[in-house]
C-alpha positions as CSV (number, residue, x, y, z in Angstrom):
1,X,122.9,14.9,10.3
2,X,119.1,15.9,8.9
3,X,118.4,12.0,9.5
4,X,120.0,11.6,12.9
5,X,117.8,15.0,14.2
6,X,114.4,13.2,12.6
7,X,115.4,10.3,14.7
8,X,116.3,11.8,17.9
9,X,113.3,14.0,17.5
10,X,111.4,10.9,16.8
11,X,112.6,8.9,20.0
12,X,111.8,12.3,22.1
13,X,108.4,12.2,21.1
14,X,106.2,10.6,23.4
15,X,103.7,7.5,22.5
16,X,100.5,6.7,23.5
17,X,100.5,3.3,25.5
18,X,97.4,1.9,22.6
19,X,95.0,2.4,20.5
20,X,92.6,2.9,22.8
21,X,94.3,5.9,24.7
22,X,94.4,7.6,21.4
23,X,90.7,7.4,20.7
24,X,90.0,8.3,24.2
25,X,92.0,11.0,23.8
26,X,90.3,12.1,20.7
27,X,86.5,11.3,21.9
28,X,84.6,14.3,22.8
29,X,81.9,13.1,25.8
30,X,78.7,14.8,26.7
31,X,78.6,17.2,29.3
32,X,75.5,17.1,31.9
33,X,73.8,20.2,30.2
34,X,73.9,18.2,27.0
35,X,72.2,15.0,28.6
36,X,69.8,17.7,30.4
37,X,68.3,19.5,27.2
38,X,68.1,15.8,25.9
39,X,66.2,14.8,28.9
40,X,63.5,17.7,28.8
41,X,62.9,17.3,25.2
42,X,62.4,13.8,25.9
43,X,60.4,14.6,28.7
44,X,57.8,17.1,26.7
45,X,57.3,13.4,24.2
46,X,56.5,11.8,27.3
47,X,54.2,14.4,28.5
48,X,52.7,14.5,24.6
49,X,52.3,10.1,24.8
50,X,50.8,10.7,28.6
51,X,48.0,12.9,27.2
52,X,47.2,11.1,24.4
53,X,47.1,7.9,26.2
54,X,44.7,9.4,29.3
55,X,42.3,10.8,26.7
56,X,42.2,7.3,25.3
57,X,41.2,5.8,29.0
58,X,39.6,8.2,30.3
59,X,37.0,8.1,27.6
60,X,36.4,4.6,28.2
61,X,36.6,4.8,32.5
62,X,34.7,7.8,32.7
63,X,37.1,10.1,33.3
64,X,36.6,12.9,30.7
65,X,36.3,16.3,32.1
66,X,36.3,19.9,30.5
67,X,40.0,20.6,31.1
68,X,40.6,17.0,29.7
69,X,40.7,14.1,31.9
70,X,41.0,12.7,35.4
71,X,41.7,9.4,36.3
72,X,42.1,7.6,40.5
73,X,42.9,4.2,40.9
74,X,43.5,1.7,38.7
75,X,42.5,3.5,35.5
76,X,45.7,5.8,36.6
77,X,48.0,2.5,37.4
78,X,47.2,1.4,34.0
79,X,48.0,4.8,32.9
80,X,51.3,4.9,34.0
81,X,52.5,1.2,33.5
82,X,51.3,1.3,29.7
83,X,53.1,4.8,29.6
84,X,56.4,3.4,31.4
85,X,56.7,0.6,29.1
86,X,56.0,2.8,26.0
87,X,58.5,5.0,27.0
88,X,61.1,2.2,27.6
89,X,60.3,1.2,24.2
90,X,60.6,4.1,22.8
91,X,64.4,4.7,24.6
92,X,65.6,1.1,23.9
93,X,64.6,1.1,20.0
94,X,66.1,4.8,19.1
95,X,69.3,4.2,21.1
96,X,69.6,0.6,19.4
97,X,69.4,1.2,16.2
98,X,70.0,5.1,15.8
99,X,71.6,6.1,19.2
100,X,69.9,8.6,19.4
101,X,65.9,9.8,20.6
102,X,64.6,13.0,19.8
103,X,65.7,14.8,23.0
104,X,68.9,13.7,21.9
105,X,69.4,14.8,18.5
106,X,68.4,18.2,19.2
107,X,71.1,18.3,22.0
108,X,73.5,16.9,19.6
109,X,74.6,13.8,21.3
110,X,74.8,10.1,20.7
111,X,74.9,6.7,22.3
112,X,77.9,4.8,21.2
113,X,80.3,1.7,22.6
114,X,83.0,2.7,23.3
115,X,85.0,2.3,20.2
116,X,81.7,4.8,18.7
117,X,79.6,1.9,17.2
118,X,75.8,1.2,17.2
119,X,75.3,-0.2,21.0
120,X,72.4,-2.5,20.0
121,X,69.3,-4.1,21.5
122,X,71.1,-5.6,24.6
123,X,73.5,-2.8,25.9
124,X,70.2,-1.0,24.5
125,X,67.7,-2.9,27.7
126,X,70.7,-2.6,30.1
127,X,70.7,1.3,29.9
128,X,67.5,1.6,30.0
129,X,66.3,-0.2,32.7
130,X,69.4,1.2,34.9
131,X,67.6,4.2,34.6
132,X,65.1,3.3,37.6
133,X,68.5,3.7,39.5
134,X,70.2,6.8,37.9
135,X,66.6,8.3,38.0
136,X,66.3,8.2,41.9
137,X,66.3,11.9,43.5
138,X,65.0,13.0,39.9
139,X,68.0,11.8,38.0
140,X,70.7,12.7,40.9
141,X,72.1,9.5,41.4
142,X,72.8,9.9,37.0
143,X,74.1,13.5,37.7
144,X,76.7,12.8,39.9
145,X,78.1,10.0,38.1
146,X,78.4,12.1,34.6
147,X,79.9,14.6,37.0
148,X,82.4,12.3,38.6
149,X,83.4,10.1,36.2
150,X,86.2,10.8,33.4
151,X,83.8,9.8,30.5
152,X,80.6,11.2,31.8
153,X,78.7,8.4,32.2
154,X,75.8,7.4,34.1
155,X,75.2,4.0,35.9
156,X,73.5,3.0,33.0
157,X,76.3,3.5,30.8
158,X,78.7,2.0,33.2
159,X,76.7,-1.2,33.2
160,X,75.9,-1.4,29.4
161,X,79.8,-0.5,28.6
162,X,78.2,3.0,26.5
163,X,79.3,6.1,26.3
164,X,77.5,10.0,25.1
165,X,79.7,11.4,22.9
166,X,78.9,15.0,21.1
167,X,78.2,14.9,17.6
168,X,77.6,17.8,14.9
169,X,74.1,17.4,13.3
170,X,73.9,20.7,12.0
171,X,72.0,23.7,13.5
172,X,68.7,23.6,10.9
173,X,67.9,20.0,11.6
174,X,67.9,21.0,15.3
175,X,65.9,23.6,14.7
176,X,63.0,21.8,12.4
177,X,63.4,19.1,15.3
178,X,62.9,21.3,17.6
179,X,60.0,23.0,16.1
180,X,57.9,20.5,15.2
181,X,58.4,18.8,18.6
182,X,57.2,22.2,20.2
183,X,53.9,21.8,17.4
184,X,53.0,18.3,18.2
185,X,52.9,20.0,22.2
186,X,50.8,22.1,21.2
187,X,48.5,20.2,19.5
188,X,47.9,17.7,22.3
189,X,47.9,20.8,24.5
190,X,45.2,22.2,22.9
191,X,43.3,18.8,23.1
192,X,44.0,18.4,26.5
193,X,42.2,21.7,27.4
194,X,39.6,21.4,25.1
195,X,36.0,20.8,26.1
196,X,35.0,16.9,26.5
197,X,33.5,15.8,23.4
198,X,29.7,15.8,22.5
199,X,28.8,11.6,22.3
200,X,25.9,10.1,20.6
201,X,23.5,9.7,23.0
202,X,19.9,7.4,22.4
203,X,16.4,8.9,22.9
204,X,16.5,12.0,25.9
205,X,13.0,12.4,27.9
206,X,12.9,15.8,29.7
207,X,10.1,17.0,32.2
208,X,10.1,20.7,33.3
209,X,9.3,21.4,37.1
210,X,10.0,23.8,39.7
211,X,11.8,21.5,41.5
212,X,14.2,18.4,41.4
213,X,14.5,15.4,43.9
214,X,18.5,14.2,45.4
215,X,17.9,11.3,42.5
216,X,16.9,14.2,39.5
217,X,12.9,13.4,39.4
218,X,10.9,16.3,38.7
219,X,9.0,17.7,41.8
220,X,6.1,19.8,40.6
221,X,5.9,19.2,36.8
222,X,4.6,21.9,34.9
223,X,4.6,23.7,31.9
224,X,3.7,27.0,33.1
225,X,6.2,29.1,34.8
226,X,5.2,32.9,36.7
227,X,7.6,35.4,35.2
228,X,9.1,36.1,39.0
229,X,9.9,32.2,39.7
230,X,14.1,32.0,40.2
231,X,14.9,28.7,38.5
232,X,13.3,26.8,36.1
233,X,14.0,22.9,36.5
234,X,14.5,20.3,33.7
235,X,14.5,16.8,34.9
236,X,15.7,14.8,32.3
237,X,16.4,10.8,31.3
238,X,19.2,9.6,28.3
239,X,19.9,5.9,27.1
240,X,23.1,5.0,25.6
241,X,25.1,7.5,27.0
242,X,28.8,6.9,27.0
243,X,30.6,8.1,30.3
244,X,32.0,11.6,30.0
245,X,29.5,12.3,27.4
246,X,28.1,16.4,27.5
247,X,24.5,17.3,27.1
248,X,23.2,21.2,26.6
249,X,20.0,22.0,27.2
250,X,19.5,25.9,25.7
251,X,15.8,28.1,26.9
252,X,14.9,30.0,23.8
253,X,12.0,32.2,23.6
254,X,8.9,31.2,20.1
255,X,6.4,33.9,21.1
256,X,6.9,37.0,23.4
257,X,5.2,39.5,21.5
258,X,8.0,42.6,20.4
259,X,9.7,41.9,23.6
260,X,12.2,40.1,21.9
261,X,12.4,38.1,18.3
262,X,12.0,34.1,17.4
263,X,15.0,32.3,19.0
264,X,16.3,34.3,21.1
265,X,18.2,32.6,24.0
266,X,17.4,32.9,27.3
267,X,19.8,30.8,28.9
268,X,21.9,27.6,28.8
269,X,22.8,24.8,30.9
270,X,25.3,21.8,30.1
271,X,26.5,19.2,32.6
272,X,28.4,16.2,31.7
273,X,27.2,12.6,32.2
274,X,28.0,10.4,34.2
275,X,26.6,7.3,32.3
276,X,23.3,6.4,31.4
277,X,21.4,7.8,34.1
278,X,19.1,10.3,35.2
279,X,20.3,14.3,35.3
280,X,18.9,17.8,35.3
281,X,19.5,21.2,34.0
282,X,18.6,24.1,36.4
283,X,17.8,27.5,34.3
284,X,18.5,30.6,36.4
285,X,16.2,33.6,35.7
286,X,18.5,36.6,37.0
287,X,17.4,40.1,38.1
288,X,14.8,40.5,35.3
289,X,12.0,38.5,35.4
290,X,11.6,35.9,32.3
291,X,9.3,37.2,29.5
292,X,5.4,36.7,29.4
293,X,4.8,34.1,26.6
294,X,6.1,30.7,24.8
């Protein structure tokens, strides 16, 4: 009787059509927050690869400034392109080979086929390049297919045969991932805002004046300056100067009596050059009037 109840329990028992429906069943697909927090963390590596690549140009277009750089025209098309197809790169290599880039493995997901294998080079370029698709409306088109669809997929996973499946990596790995991530940020951050560095500039001729001309020649040369005058001109010429390049010109005092002591400094000017060409510094005296002496 015990054997006849196994088997009538055993024909009751419902069976999945295949193989396949069981692993379906048992696959555990990435939600749209997951492939989010994947997508900003990959987005702050872009950001990190953007700044590192503009400093690079811009010190060689000219377009160093003193909150980092600025580039028009095709400087900024080369920008982008060579940052597009490192990016690419960087998504189709990761996701070939590890199924995973860094945005990824701090949200815990992975790229697999859809029997959760490595989804190589190919299926690798198909998803990638899909994403100039998904991405349209700032990855809309992408977020209504993981929405819609039953295995959360994207058009590039539709057309690669992928799918984003959840994975456990363990909350400390996440966690040095994430932090080092955030300190690399704040590393190129910190270049990024950082003054334009000083270059190595050939011999610098300087005439003070009380005036300079639209093209920076000294109008009025002279060495000798009435305490009341308002600015004090420096016209000055630099060879082998590379673009972007800042020069600081600093007014110290050598001799005004017990007024005040060697070295003192009266005032500063820096401006950043253009190239090798002529400039000026303009020294502005204030409400006192600028000590009697040297």
């Amino acid at each position: 009787m015990a054997d006849e109840q196994d088997l009538q329990t055993a024909r009751d028992t419902p069976l999945p059509s295949s193989v396949s429906e069981v692993s379906h069943q048992a696959l555990n697909y990435a939600s749209l927050g997951d492939r989010l927090l994947a997508q900003a963390v990959d987005g702050l590596v872009a950001v990190e690869i953007f700044v590192l690549l503009g400093l690079t140009l811009a010190g060689k277009f000219g377009g160093l400034t003193d909150q980092g750089f600025e580039l028009t025209g095709m400087p900024a098309l080369i920008l982008m392109g060579v940052l597009l197809s490192v990016m690419l790169i960087y998504f189709i290599l990761l996701e070939a080979f590890f199924g995973a880039t860094l945005g990824k493995v701090v949200a815990e997901i992975k790229v697999t086929t859809g029997d959760g294998g490595v989804i190589g080079i190919r299926a690798a370029i198909i998803r990638n390049l899909m994403r100039f698709i998904d991405g349209f409306g700032v990855y809309l088109v992408g977020a209504f297919s993981v929405i819609l669809t039953s295995r959360r997929v994207r058009l590039g996973d539709m057309a690669a045969g992928t799918v984003v499946l959840r994975r456990d990596t363990g909350r400390v790995a996440r966690a040095l991932l994430a932090a080092l991530l955030l300190a690399v940020g704040g590393i190129w951050g910190g270049i990024a805002l950082r003054d334009a560095p000083a270059k190595t500039a050939g011999p610098i001729s300087a005439t003070l004046a009380l005036g300079v001309s639209a093209n920076h020649e000294p109008i009025d040369p002279t060495t000798t300056f009435s305490p009341d005058v308002a600015v004090i001109h420096v016209a000055f010429r630099a060879s082998q100067v590379q673009p972007g390049s800042r020069l600081k010109a600093i007014w110290t005092i050598v001799n005004v009596g017990v007024v005040a002591s060697l070295n003192t400094q009266l005032a500063e000017s820096t401006v950043v050059l253009p190239g090798a060409a002529p400039g000026s510094f303009r020294f502005s005296r204030g409400a006192q009037p600028w000590p009697v002496g040297e």
